[in-house]
N, C-alpha and C positions, 0 to 999 in steps of 0.2 A: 504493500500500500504506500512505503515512501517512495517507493519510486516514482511508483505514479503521481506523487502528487509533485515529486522536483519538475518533472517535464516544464509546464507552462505555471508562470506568474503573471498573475496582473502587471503590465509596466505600471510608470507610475502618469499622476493625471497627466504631467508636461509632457512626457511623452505623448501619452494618447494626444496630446491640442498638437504636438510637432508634427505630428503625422499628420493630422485634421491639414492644418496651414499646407504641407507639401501636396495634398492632396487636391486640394482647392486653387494649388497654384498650377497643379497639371489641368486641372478643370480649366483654369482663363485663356489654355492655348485651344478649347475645343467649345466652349459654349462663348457662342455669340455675346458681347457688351451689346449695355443698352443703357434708355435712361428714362427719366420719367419728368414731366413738370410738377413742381413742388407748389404746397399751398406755398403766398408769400409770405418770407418772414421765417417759416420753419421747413424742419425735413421730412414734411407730411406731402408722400406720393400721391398726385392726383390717379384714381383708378380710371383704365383706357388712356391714359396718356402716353402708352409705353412707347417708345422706336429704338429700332438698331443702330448703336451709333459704331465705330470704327475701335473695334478691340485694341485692347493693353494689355500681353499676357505678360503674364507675373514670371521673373528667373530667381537663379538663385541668390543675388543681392538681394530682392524684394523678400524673399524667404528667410536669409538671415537676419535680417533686418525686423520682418514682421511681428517679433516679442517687444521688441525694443521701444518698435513706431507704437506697440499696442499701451503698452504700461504709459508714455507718451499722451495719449488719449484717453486712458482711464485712471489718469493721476490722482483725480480728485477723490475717485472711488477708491482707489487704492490706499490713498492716504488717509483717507477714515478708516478703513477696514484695520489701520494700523495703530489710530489714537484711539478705536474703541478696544483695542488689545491691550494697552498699556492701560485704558480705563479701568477694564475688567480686572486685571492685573493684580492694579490697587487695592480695588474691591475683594476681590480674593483674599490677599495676604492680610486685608485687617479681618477676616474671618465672621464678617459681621452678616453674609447669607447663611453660612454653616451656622454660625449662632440663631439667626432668626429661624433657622427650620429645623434646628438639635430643640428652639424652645417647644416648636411646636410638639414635637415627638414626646418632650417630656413632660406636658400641660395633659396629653390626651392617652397617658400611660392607661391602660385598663378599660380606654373606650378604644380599643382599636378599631374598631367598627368605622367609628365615623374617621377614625385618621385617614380610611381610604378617600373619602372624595377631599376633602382639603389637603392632604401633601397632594393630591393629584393635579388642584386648581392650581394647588402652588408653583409645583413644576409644569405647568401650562404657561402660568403667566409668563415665568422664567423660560420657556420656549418659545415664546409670540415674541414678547418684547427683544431678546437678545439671541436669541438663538440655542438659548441654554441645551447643552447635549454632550462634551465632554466632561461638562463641568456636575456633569450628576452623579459620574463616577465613584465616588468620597461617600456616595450617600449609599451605595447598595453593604456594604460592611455595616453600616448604621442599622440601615431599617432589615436587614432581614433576621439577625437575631429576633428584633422585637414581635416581628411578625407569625414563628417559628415560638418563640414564647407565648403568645396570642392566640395560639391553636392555628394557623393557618400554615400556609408552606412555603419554600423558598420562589416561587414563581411568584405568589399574590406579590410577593414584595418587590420583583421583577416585572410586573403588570405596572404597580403605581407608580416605580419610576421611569422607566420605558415609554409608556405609554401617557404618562402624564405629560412628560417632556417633547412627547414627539407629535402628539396630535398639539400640544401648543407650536411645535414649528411645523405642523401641516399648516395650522389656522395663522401663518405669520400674520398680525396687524400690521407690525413694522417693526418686524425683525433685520437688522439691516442689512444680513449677509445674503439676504434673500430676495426679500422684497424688496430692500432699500437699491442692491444694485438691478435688479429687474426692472426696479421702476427706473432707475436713474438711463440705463440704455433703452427702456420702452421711452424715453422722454418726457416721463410724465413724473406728479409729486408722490411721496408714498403715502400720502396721505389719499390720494384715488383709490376708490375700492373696500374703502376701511370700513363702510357699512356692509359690504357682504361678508366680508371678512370676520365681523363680528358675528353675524347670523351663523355662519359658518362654525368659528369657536363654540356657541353654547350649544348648536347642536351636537357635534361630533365631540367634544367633550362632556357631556353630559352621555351620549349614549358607552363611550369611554371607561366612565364612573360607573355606569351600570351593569357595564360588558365584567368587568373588575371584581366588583363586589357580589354577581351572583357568583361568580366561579368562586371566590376566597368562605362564601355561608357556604357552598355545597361540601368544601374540602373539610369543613370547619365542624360539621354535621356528620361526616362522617369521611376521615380521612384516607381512605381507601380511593376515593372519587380525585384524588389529588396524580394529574399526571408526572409527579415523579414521586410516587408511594414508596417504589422502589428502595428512595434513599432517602426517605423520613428518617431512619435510628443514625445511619450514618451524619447526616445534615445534624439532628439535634444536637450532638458529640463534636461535631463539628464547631458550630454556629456559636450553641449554647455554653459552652466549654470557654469559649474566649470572652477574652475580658473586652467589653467594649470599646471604641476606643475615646478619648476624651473629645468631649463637644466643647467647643470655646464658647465661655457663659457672654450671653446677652445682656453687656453693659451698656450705660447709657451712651455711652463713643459708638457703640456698633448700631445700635439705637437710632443714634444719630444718622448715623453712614447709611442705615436701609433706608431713609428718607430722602437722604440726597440722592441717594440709586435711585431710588424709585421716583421723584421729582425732577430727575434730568431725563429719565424717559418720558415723563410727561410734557416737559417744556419741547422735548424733542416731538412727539406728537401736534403738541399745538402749533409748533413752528412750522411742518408740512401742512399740516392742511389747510389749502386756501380758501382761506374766510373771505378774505376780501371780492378774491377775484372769481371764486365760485360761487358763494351764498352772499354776498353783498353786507359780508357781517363785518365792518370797518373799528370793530373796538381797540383793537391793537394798534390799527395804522394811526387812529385817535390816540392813546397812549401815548405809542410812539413820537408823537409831532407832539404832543404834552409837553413832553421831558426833555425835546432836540429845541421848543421855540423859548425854553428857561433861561433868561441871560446866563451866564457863566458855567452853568452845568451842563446846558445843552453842546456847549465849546468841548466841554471836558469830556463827555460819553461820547461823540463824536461822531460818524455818521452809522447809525446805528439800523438794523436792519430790523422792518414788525414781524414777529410774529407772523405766518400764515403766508411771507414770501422765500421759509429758509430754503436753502438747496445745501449738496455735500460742503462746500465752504462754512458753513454756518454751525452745520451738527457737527462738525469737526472740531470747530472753535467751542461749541458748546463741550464736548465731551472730555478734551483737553483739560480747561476749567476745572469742569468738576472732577478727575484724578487730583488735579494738584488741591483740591478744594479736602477731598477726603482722605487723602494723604493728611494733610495739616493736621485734620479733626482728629485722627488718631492719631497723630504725636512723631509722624515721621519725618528724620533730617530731611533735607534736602537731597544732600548726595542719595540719603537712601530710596526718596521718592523717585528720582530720576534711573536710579539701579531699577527697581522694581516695574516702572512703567518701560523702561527698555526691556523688561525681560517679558512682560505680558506683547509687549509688541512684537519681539522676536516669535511667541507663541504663533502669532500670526502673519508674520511672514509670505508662510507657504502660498496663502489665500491671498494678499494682494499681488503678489507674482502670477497665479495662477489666473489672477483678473486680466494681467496685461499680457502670457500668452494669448491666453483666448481672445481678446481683442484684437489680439493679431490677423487673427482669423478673418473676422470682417473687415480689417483694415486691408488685407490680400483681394477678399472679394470685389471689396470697394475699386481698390483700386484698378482690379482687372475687369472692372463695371459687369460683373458677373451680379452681383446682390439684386439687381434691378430684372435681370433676367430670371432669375431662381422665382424671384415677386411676380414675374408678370404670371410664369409656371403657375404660379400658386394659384395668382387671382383667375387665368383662364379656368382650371383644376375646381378650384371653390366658387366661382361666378354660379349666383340664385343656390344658394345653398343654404345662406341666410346665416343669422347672426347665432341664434342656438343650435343651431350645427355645429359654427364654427368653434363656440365656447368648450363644445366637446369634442370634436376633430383634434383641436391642440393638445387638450389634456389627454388624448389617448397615446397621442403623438408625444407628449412628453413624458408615457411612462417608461416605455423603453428607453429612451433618450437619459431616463435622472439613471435609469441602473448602469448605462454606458458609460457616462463621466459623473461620477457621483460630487463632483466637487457641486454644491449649490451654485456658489458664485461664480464658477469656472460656464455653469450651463448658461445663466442666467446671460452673460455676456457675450456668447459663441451665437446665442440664440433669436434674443429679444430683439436686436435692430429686421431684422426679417419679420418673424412673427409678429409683435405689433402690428406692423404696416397693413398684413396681410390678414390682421383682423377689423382693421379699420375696412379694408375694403368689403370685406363682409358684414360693415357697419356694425362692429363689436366694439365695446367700449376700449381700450387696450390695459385700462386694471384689470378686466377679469380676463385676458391673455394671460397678465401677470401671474393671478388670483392661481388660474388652472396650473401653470409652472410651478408656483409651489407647491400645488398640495399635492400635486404627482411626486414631486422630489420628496416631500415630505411623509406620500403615504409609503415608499421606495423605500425611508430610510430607516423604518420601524423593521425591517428583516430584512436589509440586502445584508449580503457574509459579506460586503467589502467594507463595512462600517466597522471601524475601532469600538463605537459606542456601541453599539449591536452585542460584537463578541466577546469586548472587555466585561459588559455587564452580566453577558452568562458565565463567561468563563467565573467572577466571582460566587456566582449563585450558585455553580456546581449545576446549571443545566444545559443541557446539549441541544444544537441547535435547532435539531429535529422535531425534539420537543416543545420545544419557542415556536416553530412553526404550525405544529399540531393546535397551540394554544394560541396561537396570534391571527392566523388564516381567515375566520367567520371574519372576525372584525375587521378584518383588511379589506375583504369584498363587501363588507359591507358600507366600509369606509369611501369605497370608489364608487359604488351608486347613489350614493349619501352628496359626494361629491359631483359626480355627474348631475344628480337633480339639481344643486342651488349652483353650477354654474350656466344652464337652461334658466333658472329663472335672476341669473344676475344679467346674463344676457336681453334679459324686453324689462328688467329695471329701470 
């Protein structure tokens, strides 16, 4: 059996986008360039405009080049992806989410019962908002003694964090790594979509909580019904044997820190969505010109942007801020603030390099005026197919696609300047282009085997994959007609 499994490896993602880029560059010697006229003002294809114009294929200067020209173009995105790593960072090392959800564990000792739906909310919320999913790791050693003590078995406690955390980054509001770069190459605010998005959340996490807690009463009632019965005596001996490990108590510093967490996601929310220019709700821009027309203070804040016009410049400076802001609050040097937001930064790395291969990609397209031709393909392909088709055309189209390049953000940017386009023409909104992109990558990454967070978190619980599949499947399928139906009805929203 080891042999077999040395033969093939997954390369890794930059490979797969290198190959993608040479691939696409042999395409611009063979598919006709074209182009399209633009609404004015932006890079919104008029549909039927398309003609052939005089091909530019791509060699391999354009090809070496294409990473480089990519990160180039997705600077902006890239450089947030890297201050909200150094943000997280922060927040990490003052221990103040592991405190806020060791208190909850220890507030709800004896009602394990209900601990199922709120740590589940919790790690929702912490999957919508940030993408919370390696960072849940810490917690399966926590919660499964308790669970395993509780009369239940080591999967219920692999149900609530798995699946809390990941149907929150199915349902992203405004996850950044997600939505935020989907929306940012769909061209649109993240804050577009945020009401289906939320419709989306209480559904599918609520039916989540329920998928959860009837399996953990059945095991509970009689645990023979438990699929890994197997290794009940081994598990307990295991689990219960160890000594927990310390939760860092919930002072008022950490106290503190979950508020600022939790308050710069909010500001960052209210910053995307246009009030102004969507719902005609000018409170902020009012604000704003409050506190800029104040003799000398208005000099001193300086040209200050409201609320509800931010883009990646903005949530960058905001989230900068608040690291150095909650660094302070718990009492770290300087040097040391600047160590630790470097080292959360370097965490993510991988991911804003992997933004600017992939952008490569379209940059090749572009430039070999292939992207407009793949468009016109499409729109011939989908002309009168209409708009709830279309919402589900993509999302099927992007379930194979999240298990081919599993990076979110790496799909999100290979993909979204095409897509969009191609669902405006089938007058689809292009948030719920976005909307489907996620939640395929999202329902993908609840059991692809290419996930760390997947097999890290069995490999802790002592369950085998097979068995995570056997127990996660109903609600997977369930999860994609769940999903199928509200993006039909986001689409004549």
């Amino acid at each position: 059996n080891k042999m077999s499994k040395k033969k093939f490896e997954m390369p890794t993602a930059y490979t797969v986008l290198l190959g993608i880029i040479i691939v696409v560059a042999v395409f611009t010697w063979i598919i006709p360039a074209g182009t399209y006229d633009y609404v004015e003002g932006t890079n919104q294809p008029i549909p039927g405009t398309y003609k052939v114009v005089e091909s530019t294929p791509q060699a391999l200067w354009e090809v070496i080049n294409a990473p480089i020209n990519g990160f180039y173009e997705a600077k902006d995105i890239a450089l947030f992806v890297l201050v909200i790593g150094g943000f997280l960072g922060i927040v990490m090392k003052t221990g103040a989410i592991d405190a806020g959800i060791g208190q909850v564990i220890k507030k709800l000792k004896g009602r394990e019962k209900i601990m199922i739906p709120i740590l589940m909310m919790i790690f929702a919320a912490g999957g919508t908002s940030f993408g919370m999913a390696e960072e849940t790791i810490a917690f399966y050693p926590l919660l499964i003694p308790v669970f395993i003590g509780a009369g239940y078995d080591a999967l219920t406690a692999v149900g609530v964090i798995m699946l809390g955390a990941g149907t929150g980054v199915l349902c992203s509001t405004v996850n950044p790594f997600a939505t935020g770069v989907a929306s940012g190459f769909a061209e649109i605010s993240i804050g577009d979509g945020l009401g289906l998005r939320l419709i989306m959340m209480i559904i599918l996490l609520s039916f989540a909580i329920f998928y959860v807690m009837r399996y953990a009463e059945k095991v509970k009632k009689d645990p023979s019904k438990s699929l890994i019965f197997d290794l009940k005596k081994s598990n307990e001996d295991h689990f219960l044997g160890t000594t927990t490990q310390e939760i860092p108590e919930l002072d008022s510093k950490r106290k503190l820190i979950l508020w600022i967490f939790g308050g710069t996601f909010f500001i960052m929310i209210l910053g995307v969505i246009p009030w102004a220019y969507k719902f005609n709700i000018t409170i902020f821009e009012d604000i704003n010109s409050f506190f800029l027309n104040l003799p000398l203070i208005g000099k001193i804040l300086g040209g200050m942007v409201p609320l509800g016009d931010w883009w990646f410049g903005e949530m960058t400076t905001l989230f900068l801020v608040s690291a150095v802001f909650v660094g302070k609050v718990y009492g770290m040097k300087e040097k040391e603030i600047v160590s630790v937001f470097m080292t959360g930064a370097r965490d993510l790395l991988g991911v804003a390099l992997i933004v600017g291969v992939s952008r490569g990609i379209t940059i090749v397209m572009n430039a070999g005026g292939m992207t407009n031709t793949v468009l016109y393909w499409g729109e011939q392909a989908l002309t009168g197919v209409g708009s709830t088709a279309f919402a589900i055309i993509s999302y099927l189209f992007y379930l194979p696609m999240s298990f081919l390049i599993p990076s979110t953000s790496g799909l999100a940017t290979l993909s979204m300047p095409i897509m969009a386009p191609m669902g405006e023409f089938s007058g689809l909104a292009k948030s719920v282009v976005v909307t489907g992109y996620q939640s395929a990558s999202g329902v993908l990454n609840l059991l692809t085997p290419t996930s760390s967070v997947v097999m890290g978190g069995l490999a802790i619980a002592r369950v085998s994959y097979t068995k995570w599949l056997k127990f996660v499947m109903p609600l997977f399928i369930t999860f994609i007609i769940m999903t199928i139906a509200l993006l039909a009805l986001g689409s004549i929203m």
